[in-house]
C-alpha positions as CSV (number, residue, x, y, z in Angstrom):
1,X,107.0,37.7,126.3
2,X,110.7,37.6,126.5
3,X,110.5,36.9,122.7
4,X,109.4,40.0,122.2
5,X,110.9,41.9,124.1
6,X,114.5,42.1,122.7
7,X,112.6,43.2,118.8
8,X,110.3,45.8,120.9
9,X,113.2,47.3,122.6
10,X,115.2,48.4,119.5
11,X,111.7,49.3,117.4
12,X,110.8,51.5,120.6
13,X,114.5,53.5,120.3
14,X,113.9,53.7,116.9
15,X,110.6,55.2,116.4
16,X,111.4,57.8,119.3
17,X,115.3,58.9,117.3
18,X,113.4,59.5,114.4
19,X,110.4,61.9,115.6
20,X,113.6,63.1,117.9
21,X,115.5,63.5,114.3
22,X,112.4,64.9,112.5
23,X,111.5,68.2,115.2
24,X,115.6,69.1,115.5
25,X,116.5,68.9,111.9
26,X,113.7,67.6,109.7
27,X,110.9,70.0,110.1
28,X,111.0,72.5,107.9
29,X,108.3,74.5,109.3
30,X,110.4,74.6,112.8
31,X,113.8,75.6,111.0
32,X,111.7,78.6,108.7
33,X,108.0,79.4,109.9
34,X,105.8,80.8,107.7
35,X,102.8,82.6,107.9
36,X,99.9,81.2,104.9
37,X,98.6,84.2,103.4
38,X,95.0,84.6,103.4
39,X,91.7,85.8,101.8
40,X,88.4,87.1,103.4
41,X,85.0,88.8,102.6
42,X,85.5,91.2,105.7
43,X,87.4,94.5,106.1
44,X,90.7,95.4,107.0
45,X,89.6,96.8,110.2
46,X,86.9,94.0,111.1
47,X,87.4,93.2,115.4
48,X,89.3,89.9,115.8
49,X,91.3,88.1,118.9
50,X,94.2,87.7,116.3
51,X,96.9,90.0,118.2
52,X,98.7,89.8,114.2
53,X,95.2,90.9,112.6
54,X,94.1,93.2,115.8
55,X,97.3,95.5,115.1
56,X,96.5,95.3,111.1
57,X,92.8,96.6,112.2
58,X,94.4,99.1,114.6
59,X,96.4,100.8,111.4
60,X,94.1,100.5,109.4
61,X,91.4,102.9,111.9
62,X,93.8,105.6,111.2
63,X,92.3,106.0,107.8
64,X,89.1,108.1,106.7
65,X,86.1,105.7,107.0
66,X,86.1,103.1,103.9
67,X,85.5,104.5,100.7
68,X,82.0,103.0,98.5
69,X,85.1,102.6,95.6
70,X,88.5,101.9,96.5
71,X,91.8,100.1,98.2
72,X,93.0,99.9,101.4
73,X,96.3,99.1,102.7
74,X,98.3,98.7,105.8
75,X,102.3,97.6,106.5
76,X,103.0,97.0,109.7
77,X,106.7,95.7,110.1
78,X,108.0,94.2,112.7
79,X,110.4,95.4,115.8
80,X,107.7,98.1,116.4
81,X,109.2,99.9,113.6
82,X,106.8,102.8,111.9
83,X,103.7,101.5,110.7
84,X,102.1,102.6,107.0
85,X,98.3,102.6,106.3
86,X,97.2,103.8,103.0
87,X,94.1,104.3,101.5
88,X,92.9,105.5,97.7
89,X,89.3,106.3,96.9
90,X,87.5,106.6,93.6
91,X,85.1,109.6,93.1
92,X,81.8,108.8,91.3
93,X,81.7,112.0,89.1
94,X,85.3,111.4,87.7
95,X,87.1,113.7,89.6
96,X,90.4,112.7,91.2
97,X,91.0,110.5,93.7
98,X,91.3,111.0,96.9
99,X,94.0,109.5,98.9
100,X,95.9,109.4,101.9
101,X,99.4,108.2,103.9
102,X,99.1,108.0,107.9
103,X,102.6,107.1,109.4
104,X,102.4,106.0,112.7
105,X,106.3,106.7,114.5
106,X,107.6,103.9,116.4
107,X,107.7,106.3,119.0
108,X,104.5,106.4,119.9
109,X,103.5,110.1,118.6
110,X,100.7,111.3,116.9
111,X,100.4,109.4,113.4
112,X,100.7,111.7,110.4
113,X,98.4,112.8,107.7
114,X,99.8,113.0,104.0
115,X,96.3,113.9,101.8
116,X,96.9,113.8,98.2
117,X,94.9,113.6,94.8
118,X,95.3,110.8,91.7
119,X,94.6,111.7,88.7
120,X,91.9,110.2,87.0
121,X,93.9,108.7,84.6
122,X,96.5,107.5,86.8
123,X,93.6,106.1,89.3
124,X,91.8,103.8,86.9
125,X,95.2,102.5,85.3
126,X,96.0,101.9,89.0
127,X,93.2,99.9,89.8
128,X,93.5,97.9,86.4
129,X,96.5,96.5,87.5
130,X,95.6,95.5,91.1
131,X,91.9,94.6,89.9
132,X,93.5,91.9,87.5
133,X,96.7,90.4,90.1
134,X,94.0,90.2,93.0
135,X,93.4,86.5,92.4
136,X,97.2,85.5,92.9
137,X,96.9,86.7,96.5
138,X,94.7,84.8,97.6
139,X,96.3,81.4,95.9
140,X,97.1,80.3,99.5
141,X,100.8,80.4,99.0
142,X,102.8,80.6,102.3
143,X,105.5,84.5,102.8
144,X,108.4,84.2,105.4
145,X,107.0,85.0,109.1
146,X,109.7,86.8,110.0
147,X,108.5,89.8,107.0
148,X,106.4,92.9,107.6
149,X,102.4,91.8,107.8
150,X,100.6,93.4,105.7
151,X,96.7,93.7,104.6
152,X,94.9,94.8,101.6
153,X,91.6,95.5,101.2
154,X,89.3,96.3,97.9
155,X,86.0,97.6,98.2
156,X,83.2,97.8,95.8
157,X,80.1,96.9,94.1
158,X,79.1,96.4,97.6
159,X,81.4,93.8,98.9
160,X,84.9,93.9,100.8
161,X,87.4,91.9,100.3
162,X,90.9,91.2,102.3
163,X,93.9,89.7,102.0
164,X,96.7,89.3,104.5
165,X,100.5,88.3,104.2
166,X,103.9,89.1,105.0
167,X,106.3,91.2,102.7
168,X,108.2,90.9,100.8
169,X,105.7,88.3,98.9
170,X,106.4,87.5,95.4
171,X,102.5,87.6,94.3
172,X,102.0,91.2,95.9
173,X,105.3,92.3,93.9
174,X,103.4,94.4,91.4
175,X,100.3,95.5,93.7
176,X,102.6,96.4,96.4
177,X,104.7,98.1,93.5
178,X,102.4,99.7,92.4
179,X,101.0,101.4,95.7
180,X,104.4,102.8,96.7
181,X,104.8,104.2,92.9
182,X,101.4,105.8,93.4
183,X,102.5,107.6,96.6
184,X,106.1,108.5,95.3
185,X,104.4,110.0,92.3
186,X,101.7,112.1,93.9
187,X,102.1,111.9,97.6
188,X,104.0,115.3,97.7
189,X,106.6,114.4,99.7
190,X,104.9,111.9,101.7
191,X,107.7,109.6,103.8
192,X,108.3,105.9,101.7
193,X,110.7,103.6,103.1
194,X,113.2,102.5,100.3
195,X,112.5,98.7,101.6
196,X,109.4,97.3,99.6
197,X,108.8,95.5,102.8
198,X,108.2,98.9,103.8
199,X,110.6,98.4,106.8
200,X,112.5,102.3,107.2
């Protein structure tokens, strides 16, 4: 026993300064959390205990009820700044699309309604875009935690399906891109943050 003792001892300090060492300085998830991004076969607005994913569903109720055809999308950024939820939706006959902005002020006040029409033109070059990037969001890639959560939704041929992150994202570049070009282009004056990460 007292043979042991004097290697135990210094093996003992050692082992406990380097898990000390590794949660100060060597962790890289404690020095810059991330949140993973993720993919799901629910909607946007599906219940969940998730207090990140309950406030996603909660923007995204402000919208019409989900469109048979179409996207939706909500920006929520942090600080309880004003929350965006946007939604597009395809019309079977070919006529425009119908689509819509609701702001919610970080006030507190009644969210507001921007209704505007897409072209059908514009619509179905639109939704060639996001249709072919949607399988780089759900690569599992980790965004900063400290962005604006965000949550996308595409609906049709019967199925839903979600992705989540935090902006800005370098995958959802061009899809979020091209939402916010969509709404600056027809919107009519609806309110768009200058900040991709949608933060005003």
């Amino acid at each position: 026993m007292k043979r042991i003792l004097p290697i135990a001892v210094p093996l003992v300090v050692i082992v406990f300064a380097t898990v000390a060492a590794y949660l100060l300085i060597g962790n890289p998830r404690a020095a810059n959390p991330r949140r993973p991004t993720a993919y799901a076969t629910t909607p946007i607005d599906t219940p969940t205990r998730d207090p990140l994913l309950k406030a996603e569903a909660r923007l995204a109720h402000s919208l019409a009820p989900a469109p048979l055809d179409g996207l939706r999308f909500v920006a929520m950024p942090p600080g309880g700044r004003t929350g965006y939820a946007f939604q597009i939706a395809v019309h079977a006959l070919g006529a425009p699309a119908k689509a819509v902005l609701v702001v919610t002020p970080a006030d507190g006040s009644r969210p507001q309604r921007h209704r505007f029409n897409v072209p059908r033109q514009e619509e179905t070059a639109f939704f060639r875009v996001v249709d072919a990037l949607l399988p780089r969001l759900g690569r599992g890639d980790a965004a900063p935690a400290n962005g604006t959560p965000a949550a996308l939704e595409r609906i049709g041929g019967g199925q839903s399906r979600t992705w989540t992150t935090t902006l800005p994202d370098a995958d959802w570049a061009i899809v979020n891109g091209a939402i916010r070009d969509l709404i600056a282009r027809h919107g009519d004056g609806a309110p768009l943050p200058p900040d991709p990460a949608w933060r005003g």
